[in-house]
C-alpha positions as CSV (number, residue, x, y, z in Angstrom):
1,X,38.9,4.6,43.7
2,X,36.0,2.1,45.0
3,X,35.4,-1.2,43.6
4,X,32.6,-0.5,41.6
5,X,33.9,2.7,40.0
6,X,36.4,0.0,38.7
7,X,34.1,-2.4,37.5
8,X,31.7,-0.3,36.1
9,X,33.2,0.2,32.6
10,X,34.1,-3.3,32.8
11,X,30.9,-4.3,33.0
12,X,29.7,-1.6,30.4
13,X,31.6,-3.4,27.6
14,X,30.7,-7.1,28.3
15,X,27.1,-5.5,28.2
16,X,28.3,-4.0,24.6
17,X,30.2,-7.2,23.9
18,X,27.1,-9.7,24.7
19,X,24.7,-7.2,23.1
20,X,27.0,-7.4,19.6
21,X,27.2,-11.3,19.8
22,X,23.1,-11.9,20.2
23,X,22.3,-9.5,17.0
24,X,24.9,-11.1,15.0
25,X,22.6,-13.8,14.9
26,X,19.8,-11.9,13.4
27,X,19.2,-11.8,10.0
28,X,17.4,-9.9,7.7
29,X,15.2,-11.5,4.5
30,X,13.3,-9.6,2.0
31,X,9.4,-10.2,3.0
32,X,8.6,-11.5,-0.2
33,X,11.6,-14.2,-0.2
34,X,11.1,-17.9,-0.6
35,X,7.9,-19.0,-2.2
36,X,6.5,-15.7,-3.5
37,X,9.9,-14.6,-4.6
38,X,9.6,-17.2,-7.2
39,X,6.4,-16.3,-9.0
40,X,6.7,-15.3,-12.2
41,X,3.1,-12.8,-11.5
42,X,5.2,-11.2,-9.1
43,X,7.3,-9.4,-12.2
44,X,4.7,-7.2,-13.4
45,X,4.2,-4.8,-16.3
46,X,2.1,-2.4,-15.8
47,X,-0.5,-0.7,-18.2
48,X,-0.8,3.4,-18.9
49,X,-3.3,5.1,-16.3
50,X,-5.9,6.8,-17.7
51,X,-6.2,9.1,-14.9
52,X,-4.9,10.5,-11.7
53,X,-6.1,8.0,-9.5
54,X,-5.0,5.2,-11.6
55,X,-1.6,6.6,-11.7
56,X,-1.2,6.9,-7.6
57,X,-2.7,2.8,-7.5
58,X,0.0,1.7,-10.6
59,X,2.8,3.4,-8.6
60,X,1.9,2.0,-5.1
61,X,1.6,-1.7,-7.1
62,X,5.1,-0.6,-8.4
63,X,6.8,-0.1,-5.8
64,X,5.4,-2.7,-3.4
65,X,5.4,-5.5,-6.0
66,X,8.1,-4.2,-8.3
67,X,7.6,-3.8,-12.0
68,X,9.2,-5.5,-14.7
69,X,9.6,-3.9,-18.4
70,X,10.0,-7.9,-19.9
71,X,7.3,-7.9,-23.2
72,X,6.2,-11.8,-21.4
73,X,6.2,-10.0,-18.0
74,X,2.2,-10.4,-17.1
75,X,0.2,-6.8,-17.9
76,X,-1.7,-5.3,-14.7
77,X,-4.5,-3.0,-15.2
78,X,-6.1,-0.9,-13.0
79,X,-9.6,0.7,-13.5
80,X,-10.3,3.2,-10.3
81,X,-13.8,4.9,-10.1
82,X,-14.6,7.7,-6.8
83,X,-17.6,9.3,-5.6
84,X,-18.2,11.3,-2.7
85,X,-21.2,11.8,-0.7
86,X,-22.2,14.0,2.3
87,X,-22.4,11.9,5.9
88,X,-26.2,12.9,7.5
89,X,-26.5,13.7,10.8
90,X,-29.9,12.5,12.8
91,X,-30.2,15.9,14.8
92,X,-29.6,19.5,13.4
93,X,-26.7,21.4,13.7
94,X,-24.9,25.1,13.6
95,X,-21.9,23.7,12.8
96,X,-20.6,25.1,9.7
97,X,-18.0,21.9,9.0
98,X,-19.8,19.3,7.2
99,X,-18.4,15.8,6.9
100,X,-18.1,13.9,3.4
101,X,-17.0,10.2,2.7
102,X,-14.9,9.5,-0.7
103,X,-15.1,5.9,-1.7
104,X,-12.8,4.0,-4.6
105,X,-13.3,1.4,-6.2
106,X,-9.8,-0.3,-7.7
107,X,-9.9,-2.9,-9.9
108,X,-6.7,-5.1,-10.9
109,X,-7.0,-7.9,-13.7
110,X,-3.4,-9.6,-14.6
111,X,-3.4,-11.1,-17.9
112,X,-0.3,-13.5,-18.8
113,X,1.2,-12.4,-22.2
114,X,3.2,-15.5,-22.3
115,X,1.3,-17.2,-24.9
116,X,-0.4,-19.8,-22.1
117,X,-3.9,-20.1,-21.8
118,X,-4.6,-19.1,-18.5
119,X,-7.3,-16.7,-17.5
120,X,-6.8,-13.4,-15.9
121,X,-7.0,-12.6,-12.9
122,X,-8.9,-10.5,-11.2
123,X,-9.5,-8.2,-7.7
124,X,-11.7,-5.7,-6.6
125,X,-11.4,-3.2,-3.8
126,X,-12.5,-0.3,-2.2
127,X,-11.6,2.3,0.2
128,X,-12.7,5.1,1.8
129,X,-11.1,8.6,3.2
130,X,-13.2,10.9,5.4
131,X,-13.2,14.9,5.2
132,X,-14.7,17.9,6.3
133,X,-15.7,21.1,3.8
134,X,-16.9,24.8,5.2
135,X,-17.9,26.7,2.2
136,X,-14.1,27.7,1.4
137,X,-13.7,26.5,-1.9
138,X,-10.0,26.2,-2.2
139,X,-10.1,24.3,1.3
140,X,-13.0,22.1,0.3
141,X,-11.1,21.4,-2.9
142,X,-8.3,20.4,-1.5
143,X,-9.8,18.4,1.0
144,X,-11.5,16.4,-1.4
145,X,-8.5,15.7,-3.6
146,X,-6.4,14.6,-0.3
147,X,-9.2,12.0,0.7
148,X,-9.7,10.8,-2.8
149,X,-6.2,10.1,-2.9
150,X,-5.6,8.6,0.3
151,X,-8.5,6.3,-0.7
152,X,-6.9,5.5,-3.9
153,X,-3.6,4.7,-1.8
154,X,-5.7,2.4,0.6
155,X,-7.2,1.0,-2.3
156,X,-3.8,0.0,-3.7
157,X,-2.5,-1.3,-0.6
158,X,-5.8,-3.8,-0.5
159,X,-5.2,-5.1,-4.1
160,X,-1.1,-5.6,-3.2
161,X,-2.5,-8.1,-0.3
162,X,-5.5,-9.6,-2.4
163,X,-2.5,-10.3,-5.0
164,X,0.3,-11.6,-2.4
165,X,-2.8,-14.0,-1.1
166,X,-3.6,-15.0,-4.0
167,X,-0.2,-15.8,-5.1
168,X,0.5,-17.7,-1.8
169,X,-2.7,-20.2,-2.0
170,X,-1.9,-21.8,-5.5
């Protein structure tokens, strides 16, 4: 048996063993740890949606931020409005696939219920989801629904930022 036949598994396990020793160093932290872990607007309630697009934003809030079923817990209502509209082309053309934009418009106002006088507060955002319809009902249905949602979901993930910024300035 050769040298390096011998050394070869030997050296295989101080690679494993150094490898093991540098990641026990690492550590892991929730993202939201330290400063924004402690604010309060971070626990929130959240209101009934109204409609299916509401419902898709609350859960998103819910499970990035959390929720909290405390009656003080600050109440965070979303209002979501869509519309859709056909993309023009400048030339003509045969083919039968037309394009169509969805664009939502979330907005979140959280209103302390702890008896303080501080204003609500309030974000705005919109979103939009791209999507192509033939003249096959079911399809184009579908379509539409997917991109409204994925806009709504978008939409959602904007306000979770605008909230975590605003949370981290003051």
């Amino acid at each position: 048996m050769s040298w390096s036949r011998r050394t070869r598994p030997i050296a295989f396990a101080a690679i494993l063993l150094a490898t093991g020793a540098a990641l026990s160093g690492c550590s892991f932290s929730p993202v939201y740890s330290g400063t924004l872990a402690s604010q309060p607007l971070l626990n929130l309630a959240y209101a009934k949606p109204n409609s299916r697009l509401e419902q898709i934003v609350y859960q998103e809030l819910a499970l990035r931020l959390g929720s909290s079923e405390a009656e003080t817990a600050p109440l965070a209502t979303v209002t979501v409005s869509s519309s859709a509209g056909g993309l023009g082309f400048l030339t003509a053309t045969a083919n039968p696939s037309k394009p169509y934009r969805v664009t939502v418009t979330a907005n979140l106002t959280i209103a302390r219920r702890d008896g303080s006088d501080v204003e609500p507060i309030s974000f705005t955002r919109r979103a939009t989801a791209e999507y192509t319809a033939n003249s096959q009902v079911l399809a184009d249905t579908t379509a539409a629904t997917e991109a409204t949602e994925r806009a709504a979901k978008a939409a959602a993930e904007s306000l979770r930022l605008a909230v975590l910024a605003a949370l981290s300035r003051g």
